[in-house]
N, CA, C and O atoms as a GROMACS GRO file, in nm:
protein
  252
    1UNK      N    1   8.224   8.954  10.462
    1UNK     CA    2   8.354   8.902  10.501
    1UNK      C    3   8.452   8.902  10.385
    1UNK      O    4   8.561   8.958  10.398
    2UNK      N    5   8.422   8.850  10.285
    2UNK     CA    6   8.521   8.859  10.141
    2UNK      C    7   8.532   8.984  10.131
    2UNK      O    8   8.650   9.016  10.137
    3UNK      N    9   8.454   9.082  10.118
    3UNK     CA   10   8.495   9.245  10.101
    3UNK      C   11   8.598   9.278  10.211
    3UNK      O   12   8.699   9.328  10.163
    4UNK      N   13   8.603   9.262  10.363
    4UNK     CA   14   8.675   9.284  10.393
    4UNK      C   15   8.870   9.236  10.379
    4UNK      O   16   8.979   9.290  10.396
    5UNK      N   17   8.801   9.073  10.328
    5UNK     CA   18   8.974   9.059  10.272
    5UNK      C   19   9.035   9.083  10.143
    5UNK      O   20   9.153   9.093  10.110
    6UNK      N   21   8.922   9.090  10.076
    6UNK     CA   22   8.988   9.151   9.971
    6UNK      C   23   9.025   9.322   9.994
    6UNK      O   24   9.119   9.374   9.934
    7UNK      N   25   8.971   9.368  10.051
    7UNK     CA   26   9.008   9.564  10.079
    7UNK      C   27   9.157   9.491  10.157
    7UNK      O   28   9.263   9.518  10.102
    8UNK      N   29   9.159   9.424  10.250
    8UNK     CA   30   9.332   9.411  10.267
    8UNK      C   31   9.442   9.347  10.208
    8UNK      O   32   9.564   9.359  10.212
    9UNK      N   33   9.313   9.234  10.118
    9UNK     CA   34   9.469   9.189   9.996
    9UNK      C   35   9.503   9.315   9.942
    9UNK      O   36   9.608   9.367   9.981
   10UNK      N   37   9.397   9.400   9.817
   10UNK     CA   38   9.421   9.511   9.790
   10UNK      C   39   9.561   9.617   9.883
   10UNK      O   40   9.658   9.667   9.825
   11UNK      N   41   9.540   9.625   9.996
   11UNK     CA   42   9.641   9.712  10.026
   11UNK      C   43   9.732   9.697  10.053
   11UNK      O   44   9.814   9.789  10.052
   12UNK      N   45   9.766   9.545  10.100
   12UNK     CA   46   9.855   9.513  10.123
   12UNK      C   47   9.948   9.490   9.940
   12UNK      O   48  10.071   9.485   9.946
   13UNK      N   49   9.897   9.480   9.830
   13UNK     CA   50   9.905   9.452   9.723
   13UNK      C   51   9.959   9.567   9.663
   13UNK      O   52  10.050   9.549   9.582
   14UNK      N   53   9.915   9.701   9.691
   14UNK     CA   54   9.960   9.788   9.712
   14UNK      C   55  10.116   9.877   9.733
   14UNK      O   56  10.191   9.951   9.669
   15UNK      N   57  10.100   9.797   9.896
   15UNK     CA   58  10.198   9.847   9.977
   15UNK      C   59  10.354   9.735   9.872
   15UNK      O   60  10.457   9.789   9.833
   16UNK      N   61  10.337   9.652   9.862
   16UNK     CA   62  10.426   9.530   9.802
   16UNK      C   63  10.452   9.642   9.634
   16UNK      O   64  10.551   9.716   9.640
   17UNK      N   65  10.405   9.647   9.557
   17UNK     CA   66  10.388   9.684   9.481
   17UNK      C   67  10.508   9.838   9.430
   17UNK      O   68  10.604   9.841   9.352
   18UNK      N   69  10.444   9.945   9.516
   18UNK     CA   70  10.524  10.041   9.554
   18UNK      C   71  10.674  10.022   9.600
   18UNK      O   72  10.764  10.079   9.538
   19UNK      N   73  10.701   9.933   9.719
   19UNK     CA   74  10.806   9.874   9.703
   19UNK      C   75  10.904   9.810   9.618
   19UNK      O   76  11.023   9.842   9.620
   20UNK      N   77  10.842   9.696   9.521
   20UNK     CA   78  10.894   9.626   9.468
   20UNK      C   79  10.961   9.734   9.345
   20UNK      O   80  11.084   9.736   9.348
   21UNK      N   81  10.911   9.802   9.264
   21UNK     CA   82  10.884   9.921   9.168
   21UNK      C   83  10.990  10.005   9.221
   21UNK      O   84  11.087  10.028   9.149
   22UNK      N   85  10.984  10.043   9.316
   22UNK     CA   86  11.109  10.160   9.383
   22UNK      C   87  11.242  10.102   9.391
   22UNK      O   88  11.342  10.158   9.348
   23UNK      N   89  11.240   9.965   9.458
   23UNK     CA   90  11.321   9.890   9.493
   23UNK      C   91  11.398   9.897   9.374
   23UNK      O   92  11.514   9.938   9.388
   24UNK      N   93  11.363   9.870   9.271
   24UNK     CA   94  11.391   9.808   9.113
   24UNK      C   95  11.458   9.897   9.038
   24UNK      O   96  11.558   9.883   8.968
   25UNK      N   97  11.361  10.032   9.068
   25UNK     CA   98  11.419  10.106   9.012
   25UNK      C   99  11.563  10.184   9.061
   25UNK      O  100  11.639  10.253   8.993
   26UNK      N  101  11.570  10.156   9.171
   26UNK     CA  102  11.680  10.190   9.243
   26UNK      C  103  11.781  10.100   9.207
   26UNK      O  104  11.886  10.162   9.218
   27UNK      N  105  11.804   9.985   9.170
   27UNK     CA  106  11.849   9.921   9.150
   27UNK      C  107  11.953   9.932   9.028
   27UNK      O  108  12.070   9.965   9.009
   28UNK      N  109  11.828   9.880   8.949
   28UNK     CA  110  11.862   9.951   8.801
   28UNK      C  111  11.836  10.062   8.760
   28UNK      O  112  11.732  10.128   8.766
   29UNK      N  113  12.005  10.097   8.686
   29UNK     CA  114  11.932  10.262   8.604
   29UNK      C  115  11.879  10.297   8.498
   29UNK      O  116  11.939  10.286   8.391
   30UNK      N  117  11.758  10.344   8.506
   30UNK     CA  118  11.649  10.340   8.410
   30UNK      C  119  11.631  10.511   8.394
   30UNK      O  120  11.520  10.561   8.415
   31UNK      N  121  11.748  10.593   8.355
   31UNK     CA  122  11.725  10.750   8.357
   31UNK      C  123  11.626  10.799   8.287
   31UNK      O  124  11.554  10.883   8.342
   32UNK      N  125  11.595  10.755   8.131
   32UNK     CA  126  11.496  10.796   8.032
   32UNK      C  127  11.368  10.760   8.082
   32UNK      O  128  11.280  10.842   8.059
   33UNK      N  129  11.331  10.643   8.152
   33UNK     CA  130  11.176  10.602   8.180
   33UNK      C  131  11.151  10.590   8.320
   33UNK      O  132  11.051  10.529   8.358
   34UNK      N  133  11.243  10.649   8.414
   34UNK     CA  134  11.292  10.675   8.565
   34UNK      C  135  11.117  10.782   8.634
   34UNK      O  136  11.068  10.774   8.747
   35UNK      N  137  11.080  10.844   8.550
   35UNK     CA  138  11.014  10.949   8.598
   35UNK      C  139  10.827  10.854   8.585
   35UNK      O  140  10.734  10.860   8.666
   36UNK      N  141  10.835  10.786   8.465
   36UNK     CA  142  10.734  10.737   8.370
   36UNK      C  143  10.700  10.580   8.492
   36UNK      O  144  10.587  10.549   8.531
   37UNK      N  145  10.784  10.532   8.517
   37UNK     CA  146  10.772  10.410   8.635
   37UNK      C  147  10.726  10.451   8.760
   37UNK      O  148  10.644  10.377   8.813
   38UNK      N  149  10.777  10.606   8.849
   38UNK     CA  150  10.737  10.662   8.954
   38UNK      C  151  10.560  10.672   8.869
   38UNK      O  152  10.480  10.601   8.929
   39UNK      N  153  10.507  10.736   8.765
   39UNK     CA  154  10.412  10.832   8.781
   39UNK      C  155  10.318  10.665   8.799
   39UNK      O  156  10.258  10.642   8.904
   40UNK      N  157  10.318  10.554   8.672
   40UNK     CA  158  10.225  10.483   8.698
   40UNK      C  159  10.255  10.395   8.774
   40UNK      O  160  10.177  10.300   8.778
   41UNK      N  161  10.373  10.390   8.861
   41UNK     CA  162  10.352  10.230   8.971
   41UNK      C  163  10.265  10.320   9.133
   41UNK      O  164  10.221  10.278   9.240
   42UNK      N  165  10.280  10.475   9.059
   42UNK     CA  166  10.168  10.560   9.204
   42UNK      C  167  10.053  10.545   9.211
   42UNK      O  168   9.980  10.531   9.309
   43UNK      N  169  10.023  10.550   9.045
   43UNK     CA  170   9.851  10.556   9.000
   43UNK      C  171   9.824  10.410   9.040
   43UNK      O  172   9.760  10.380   9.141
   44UNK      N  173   9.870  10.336   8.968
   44UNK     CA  174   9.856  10.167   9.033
   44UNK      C  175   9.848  10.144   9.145
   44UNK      O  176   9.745  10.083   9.176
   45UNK      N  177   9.925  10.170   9.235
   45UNK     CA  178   9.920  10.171   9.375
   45UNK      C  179   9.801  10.265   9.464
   45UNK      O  180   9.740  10.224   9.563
   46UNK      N  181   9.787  10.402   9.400
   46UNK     CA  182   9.694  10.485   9.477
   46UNK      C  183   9.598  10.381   9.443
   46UNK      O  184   9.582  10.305   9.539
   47UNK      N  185   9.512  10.344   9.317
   47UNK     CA  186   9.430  10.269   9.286
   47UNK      C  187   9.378  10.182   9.338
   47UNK      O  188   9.262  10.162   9.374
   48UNK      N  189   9.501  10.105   9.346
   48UNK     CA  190   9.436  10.002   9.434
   48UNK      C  191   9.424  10.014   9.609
   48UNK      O  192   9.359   9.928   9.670
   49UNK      N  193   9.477  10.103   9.668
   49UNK     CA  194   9.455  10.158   9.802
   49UNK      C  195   9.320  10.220   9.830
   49UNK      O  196   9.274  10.212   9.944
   50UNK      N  197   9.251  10.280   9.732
   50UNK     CA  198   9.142  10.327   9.703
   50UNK      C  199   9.023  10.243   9.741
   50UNK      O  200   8.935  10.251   9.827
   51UNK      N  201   9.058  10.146   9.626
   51UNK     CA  202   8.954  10.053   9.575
   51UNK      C  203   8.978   9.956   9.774
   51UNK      O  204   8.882   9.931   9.846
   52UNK      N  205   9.072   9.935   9.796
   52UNK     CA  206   9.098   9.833   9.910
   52UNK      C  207   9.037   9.927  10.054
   52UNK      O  208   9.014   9.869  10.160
   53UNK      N  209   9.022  10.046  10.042
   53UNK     CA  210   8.982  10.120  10.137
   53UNK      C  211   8.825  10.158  10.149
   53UNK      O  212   8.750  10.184  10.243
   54UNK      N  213   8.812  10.151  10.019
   54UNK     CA  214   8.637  10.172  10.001
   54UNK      C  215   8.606  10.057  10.008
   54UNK      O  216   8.497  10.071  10.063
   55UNK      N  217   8.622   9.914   9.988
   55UNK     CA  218   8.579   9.771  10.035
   55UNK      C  219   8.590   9.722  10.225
   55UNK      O  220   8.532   9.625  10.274
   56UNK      N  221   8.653   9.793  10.280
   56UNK     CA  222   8.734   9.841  10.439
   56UNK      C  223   8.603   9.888  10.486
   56UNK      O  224   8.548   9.849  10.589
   57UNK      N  225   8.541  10.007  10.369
   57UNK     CA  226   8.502  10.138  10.479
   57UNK      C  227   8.321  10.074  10.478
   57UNK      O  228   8.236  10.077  10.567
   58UNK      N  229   8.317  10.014  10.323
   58UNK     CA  230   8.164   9.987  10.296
   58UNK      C  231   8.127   9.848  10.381
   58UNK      O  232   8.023   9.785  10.360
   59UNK      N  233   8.239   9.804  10.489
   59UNK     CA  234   8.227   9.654  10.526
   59UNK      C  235   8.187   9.712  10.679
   59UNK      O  236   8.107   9.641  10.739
   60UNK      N  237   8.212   9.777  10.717
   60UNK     CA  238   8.232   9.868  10.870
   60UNK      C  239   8.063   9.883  10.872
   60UNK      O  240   7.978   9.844  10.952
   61UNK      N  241   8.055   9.972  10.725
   61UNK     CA  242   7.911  10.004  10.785
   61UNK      C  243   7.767   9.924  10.767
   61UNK      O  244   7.650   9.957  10.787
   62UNK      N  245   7.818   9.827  10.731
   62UNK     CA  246   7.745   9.699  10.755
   62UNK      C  247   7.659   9.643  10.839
   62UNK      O  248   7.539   9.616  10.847
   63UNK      N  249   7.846   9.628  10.952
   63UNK     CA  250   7.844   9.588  11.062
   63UNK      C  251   7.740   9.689  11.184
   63UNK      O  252   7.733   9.654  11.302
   0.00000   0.00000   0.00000
């Protein structure tokens, strides 16, 4: 049961994340480190979608 909420804090943590980061950067202009914020708020985000999807998938087959 905890694996499964944590795989959806994870994605939902994620999904917030990506947002917040885009949002921001849109916001403010950040031209020199504009490219450098996209590459790791993706890796951060793929990451943890990963990690929140393999806690999802290993809880299923449990059941």
């Amino acid at each position: 049961m905890w694996k499964e909420n944590l795989g959806n804090y994870l994605i939902d943590v994620s999904k917030y994340f990506l947002t917040g980061v885009f949002v921001t950067s849109l916001i403010n202009d950040m031209e020199e480190v504009r490219w450098l914020i996209y590459v790791l708020s993706g890796a951060i985000a793929g990451i943890l979608l990963v990690v929140g999807l393999y806690l999802l998938n290993g809880q299923q087959r449990e059941d």
